[in-house]
C-alpha positions as CSV (number, residue, x, y, z in Angstrom):
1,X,5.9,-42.2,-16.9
2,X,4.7,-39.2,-15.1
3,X,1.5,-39.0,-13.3
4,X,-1.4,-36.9,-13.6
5,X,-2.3,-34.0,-11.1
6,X,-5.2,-34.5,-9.2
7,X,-7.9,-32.8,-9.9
8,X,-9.0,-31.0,-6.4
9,X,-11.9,-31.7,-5.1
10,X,-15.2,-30.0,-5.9
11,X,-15.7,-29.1,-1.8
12,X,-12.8,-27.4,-1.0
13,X,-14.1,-24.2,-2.1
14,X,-16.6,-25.1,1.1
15,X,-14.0,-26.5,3.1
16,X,-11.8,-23.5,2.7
17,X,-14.3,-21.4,3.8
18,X,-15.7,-23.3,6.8
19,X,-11.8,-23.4,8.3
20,X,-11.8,-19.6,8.1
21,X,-15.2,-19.4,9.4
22,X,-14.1,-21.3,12.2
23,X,-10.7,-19.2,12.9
24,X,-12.9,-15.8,12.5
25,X,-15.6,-17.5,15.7
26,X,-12.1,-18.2,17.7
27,X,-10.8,-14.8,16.5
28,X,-14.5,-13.0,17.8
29,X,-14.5,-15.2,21.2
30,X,-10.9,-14.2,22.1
31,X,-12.0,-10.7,21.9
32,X,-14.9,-10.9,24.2
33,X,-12.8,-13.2,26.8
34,X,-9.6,-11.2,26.6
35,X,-10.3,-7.6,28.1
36,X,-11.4,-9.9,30.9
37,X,-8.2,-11.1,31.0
38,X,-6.2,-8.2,31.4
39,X,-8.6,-6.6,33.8
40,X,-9.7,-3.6,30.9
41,X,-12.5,-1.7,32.0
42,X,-14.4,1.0,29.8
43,X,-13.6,2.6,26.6
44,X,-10.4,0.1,26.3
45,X,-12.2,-2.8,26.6
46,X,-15.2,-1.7,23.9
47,X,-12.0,-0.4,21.5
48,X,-10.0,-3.7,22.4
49,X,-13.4,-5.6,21.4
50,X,-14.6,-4.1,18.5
51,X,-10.8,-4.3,16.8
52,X,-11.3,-7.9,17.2
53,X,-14.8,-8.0,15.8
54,X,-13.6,-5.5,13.2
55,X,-10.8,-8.2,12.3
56,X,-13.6,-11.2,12.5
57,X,-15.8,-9.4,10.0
58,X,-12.7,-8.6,7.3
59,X,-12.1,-12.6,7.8
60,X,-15.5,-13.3,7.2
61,X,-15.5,-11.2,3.8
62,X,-12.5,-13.3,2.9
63,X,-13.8,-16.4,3.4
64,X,-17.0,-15.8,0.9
65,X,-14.2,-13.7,-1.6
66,X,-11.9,-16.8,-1.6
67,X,-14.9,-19.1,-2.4
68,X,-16.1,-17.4,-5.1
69,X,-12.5,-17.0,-6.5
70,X,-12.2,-20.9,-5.9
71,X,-15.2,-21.7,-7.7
72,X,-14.4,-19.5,-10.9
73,X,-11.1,-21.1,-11.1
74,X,-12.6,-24.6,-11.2
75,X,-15.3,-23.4,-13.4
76,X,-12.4,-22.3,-16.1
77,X,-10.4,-25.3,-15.6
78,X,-13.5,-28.4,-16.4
79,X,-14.3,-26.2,-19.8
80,X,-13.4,-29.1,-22.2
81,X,-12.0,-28.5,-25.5
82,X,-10.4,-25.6,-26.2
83,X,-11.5,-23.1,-28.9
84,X,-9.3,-20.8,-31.0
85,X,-9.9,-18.2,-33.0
């Protein structure tokens, strides 16, 4: 007898978003720390820096996208009985 999927959980529209939260901080701290590294100076370093911030803020704006697109999807699945016309 087959068994029924598992339902996923009603946090992992959070959890989703708190793991890509946490990879756009490491994503924003690399790109202060890393024109250190490589001994940049001037203009480099402030384009170098703000491509990273730039790339933060685009993972940010995914993070609250995804979220919303998890929580419609759940929304549509828990509807109950369905109606036909």
């Amino acid at each position: 007898m087959p068994e029924e999927p598992q339902k996923p959980a009603r946090s992992a529209p959070n959890a989703v978003m708190a793991i890509i939260l946490v990879g756009a901080a490491l994503v924003a701290i690399l790109g202060t720390i890393l024109p250190a590294l490589i001994d940049l100076a001037g203009t480099p370093a402030l384009i170098l820096r703000l491509a990273f911030y730039g790339v933060a803020l685009v993972d940010v704006a995914v993070a609250f996208w995804l979220r919303d697109r998890i929580r419609k999807a759940q929304a549509s699945r828990t509807g109950g009985a369905v109606q036909r016309q």
